[in-house]
C-alpha positions, -999 to 999 in steps of 0.1 A, spaced: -516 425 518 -481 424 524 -471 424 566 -441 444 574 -418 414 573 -422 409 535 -417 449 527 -392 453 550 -372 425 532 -381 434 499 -368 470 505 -335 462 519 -331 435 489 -332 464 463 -306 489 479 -275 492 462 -251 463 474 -213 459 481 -192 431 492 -158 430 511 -132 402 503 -117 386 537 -88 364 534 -98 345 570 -131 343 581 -138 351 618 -148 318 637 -162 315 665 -157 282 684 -168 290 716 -176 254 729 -142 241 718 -117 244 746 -88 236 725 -99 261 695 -102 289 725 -70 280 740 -47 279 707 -67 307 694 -58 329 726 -24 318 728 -14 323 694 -34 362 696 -15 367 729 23 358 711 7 383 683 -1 408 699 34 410 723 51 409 690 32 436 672 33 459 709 72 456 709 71 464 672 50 500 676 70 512 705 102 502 686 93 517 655 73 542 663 89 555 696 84 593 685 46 590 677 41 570 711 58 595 728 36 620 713 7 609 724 18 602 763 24 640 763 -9 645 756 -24 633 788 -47 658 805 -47 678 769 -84 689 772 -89 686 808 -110 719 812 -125 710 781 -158 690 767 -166 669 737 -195 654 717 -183 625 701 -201 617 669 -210 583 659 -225 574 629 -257 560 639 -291 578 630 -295 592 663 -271 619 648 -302 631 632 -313 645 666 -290 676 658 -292 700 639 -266 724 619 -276 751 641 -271 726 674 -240 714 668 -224 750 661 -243 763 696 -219 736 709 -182 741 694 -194 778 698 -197 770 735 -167 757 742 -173 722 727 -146 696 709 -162 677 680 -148 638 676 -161 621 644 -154 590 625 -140 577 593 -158 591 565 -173 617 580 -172 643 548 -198 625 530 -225 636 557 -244 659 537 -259 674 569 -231 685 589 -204 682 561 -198 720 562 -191 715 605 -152 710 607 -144 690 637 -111 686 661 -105 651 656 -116 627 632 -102 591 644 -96 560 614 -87 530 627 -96 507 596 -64 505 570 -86 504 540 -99 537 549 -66 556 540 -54 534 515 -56 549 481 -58 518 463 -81 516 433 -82 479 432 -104 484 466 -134 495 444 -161 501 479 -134 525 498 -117 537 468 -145 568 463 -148 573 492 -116 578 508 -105 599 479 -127 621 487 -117 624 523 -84 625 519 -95 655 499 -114 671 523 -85 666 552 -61 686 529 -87 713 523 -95 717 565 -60 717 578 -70 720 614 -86 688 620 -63 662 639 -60 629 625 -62 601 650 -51 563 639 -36 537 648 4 536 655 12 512 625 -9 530 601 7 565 608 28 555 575 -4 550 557 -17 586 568 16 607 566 16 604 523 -11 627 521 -10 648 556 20 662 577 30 640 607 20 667 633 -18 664 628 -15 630 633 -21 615 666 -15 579 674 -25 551 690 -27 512 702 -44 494 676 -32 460 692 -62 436 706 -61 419 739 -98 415 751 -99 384 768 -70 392 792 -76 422 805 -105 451 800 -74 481 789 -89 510 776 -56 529 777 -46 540 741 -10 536 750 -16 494 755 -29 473 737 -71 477 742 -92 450 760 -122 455 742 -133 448 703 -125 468 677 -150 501 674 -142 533 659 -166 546 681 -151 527 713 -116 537 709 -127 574 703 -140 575 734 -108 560 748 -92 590 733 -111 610 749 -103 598 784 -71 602 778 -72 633 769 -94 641 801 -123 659 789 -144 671 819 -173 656 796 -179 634 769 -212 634 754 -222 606 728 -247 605 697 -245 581 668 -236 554 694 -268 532 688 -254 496 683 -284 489 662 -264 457 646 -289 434 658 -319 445 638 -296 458 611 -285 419 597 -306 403 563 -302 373 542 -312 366 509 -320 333 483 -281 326 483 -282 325 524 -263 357 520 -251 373 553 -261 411 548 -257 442 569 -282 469 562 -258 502 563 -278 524 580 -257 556 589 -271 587 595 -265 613 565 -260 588 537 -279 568 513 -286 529 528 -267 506 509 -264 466 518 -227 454 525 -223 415 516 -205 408 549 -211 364 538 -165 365 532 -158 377 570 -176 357 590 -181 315 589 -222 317 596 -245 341 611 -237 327 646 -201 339 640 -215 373 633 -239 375 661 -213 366 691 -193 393 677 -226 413 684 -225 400 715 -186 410 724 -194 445 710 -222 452 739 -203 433 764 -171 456 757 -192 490 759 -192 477 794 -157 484 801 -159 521 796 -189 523 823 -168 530 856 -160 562 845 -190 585 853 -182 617 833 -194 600 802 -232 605 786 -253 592 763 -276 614 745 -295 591 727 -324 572 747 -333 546 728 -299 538 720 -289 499 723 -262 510 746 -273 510 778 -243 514 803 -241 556 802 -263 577 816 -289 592 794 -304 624 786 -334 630 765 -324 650 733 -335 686 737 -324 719 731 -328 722 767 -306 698 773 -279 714 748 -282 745 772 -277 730 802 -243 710 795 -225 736 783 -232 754 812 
């Protein structure tokens, strides 16, 4: 009889696989002071450079978004992520909540949740490139984001949030005043920023920098689901000592991304891990932010135990 290691392998090994080209793999050197200190001084120069360039050339949309400081102040929000602790709510929940008040943040490619796909929410934040980048040569987001561009056309009331030098990107297929931008610039091992305006001191997350958003648009609230950092359990290898990341989102089929071109071993992969939950970190001093997902991995929010109970009393 087979244990639950063998079937658990087997079963992710037949899942329907894709692979993303990197031209530089992420590398982690972490015992090498000379690789940490050119590595840091040359993302440091970078990132200067590329802040100048945004505020220069994008002056208007960085305006834009410093006028929206205290937007939503009397206001709360759920943020989605896309973990399978969404699948605590249901259709009926989710409306009790924007019914009640509520803002809905999601992430990326959130029309392909069969579940909630018919929920349109305020804000739906991209941060990667690819994402709203219509090229066909880019066969795993090319589907995908053809759809959603289709979907933000069709539900003209949803505010797109992205990053400051990808406002170009988003403004061929939507008008310039649903699009809200930010920092996209990372500085994490200087400072702990978590002010969109600046470059961020934390790792790149959709998730994360929605929740920045968030604070700077002063919700009274901010409620999070989908946030379960599962990355740990989620990683696989196969005969060809693969590295493989079990997509495991909550209203889509599983699929296996071949993640073996970004990264130069697994113990590249797995300090990245380790900077993700170590960044989380930097959003816990501010104590109107909860996490509505128990068991989630993150573990720096307070928590509240899913219930329709629950659902009454924050909106109260």
């Amino acid at each position: 009889m087979q244990n639950n290691y063998l079937i658990q392998n087997i079963k992710v090994s037949r899942l329907k696989k894709y692979s993303i080209d990197s031209i530089n793999k992420k590398i982690y050197s972490t015992d090498s002071i000379l690789f940490i200190f050119f590595k840091k001084t040359k993302e440091l120069l970078l990132a200067i450079i590329q802040y100048c360039y945004q505020i220069i050339f994008n002056f208007p949309s960085y305006r834009k978004t410093f006028l929206l400081k205290n937007l939503n102040r009397n206001k709360k929000v759920l943020i989605l992520g896309n973990g399978q602790s969404q699948d605590y709510l249901s259709k009926n929940n989710l409306k009790f909540l924007i019914q009640n008040n509520f803002h809905l943040i999601v992430v990326n490619h959130w029309n392909l949740n069969k579940k909630f796909k018919e929920i349109i929410p305020n804000y739906i934040l991209i941060s990667d490139r690819r994402i709203l980048d219509n090229n066909r040569e880019k066969k795993f987001f090319y589907k995908k984001n053809k759809s959603l561009i289709k979907y933000l056309r069709l539900n003209r009331s949803i505010k797109v949030i992205c990053p400051f030098m990808h406002i170009h990107l988003v403004s061929r297929y939507l008008e310039k005043t649903r699009i809200i931008g930010f920092c996209d610039t990372e500085l994490r091992t200087f400072y702990s920023n978590v002010n969109p305006l600046l470059p961020r001191g934390y790792l790149s997350s959709t998730v994360y920098k929605a929740i920045a958003m968030a604070l700077w648009f002063s919700y009274k609230e901010i409620y999070l689901l989908g946030l379960d950092n599962t990355y740990p359990r989620d990683l696989y290898s196969d005969k060809n000592n693969s590295i493989l990341n079990l997509e495991n989102h909550a209203g889509i089929k599983n699929s296996i991304l071949d993640i073996t071109n970004l990264y130069g071993s697994f113990s590249d992969v797995l300090i990245e891990i380790s900077y993700l939950f170590k960044d989380i970190e930097k959003f816990s001093k501010f104590k109107n932010i909860y996490n509505l997902d128990i068991y989630s991995l993150t573990n720096v929010f307070k928590k509240f135990s899913f219930s329709n109970k629950i659902l009454k009393e924050i909106v109260k």
